[in-house]
C-alpha positions in Angstrom: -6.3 23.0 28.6 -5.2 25.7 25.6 -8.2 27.1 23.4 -8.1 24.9 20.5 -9.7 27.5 18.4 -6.7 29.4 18.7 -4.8 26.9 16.3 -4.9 28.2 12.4 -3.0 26.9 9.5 0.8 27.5 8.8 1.1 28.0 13.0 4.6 26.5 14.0 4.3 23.3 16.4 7.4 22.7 19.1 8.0 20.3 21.2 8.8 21.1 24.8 11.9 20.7 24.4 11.8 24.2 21.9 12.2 22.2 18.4 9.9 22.2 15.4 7.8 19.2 15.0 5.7 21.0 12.1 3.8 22.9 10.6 -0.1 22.9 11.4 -2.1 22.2 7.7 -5.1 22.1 9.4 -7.5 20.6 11.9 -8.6 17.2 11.5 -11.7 16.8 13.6 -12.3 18.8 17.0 -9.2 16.2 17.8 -6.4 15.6 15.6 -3.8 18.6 14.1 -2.9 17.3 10.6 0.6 18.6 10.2 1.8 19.9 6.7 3.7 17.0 4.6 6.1 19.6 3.2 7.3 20.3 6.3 8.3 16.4 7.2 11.1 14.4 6.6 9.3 12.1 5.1 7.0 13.9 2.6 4.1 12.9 4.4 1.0 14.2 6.4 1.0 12.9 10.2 -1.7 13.4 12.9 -1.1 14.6 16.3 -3.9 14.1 19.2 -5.2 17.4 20.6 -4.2 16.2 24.2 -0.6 17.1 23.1 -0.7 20.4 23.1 0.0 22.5 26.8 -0.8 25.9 25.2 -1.1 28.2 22.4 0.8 31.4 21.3 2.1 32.3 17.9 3.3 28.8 18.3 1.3 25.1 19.2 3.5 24.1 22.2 3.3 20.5 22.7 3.7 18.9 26.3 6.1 16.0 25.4 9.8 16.3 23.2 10.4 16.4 19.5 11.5 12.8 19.9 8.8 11.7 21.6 6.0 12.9 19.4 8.1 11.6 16.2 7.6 8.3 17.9 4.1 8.0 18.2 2.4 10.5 15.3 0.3 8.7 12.9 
């Protein structure tokens, strides 16, 4: 599993398909990322579980598509 800690605000999130989900706002709980509503279609701030993410470099990679995680974000 990546090194949570490694995750800091404004950090780009992809999919594994290489597209931007988001942007990270900040951690909610040691298991959520609360993404950045300006960032979102929709003007809103969504969740994404912790278990999503494969690993962690300049960029939060997630281990599903962009598709996918649209789909099921709270």
């Amino acid at each position: 599993m990546a090194d949570l800690l490694n995750i800091r605000e404004n950090m780009p999130v992809v999919g594994s398909d290489g597209l931007h989900v988001g942007t990270v706002d900040q951690m909610d709980g040691p298991n959520r990322i609360k993404l950045a509503r300006l960032d979102s279609d929709d003007d809103r701030h969504h969740f994404i579980p912790t278990d999503w993410v494969d690993h962690i470099n300049a960029e939060v990679h997630l281990n599903m598509t962009t598709d996918e995680v649209r789909r099921l974000w709270d």
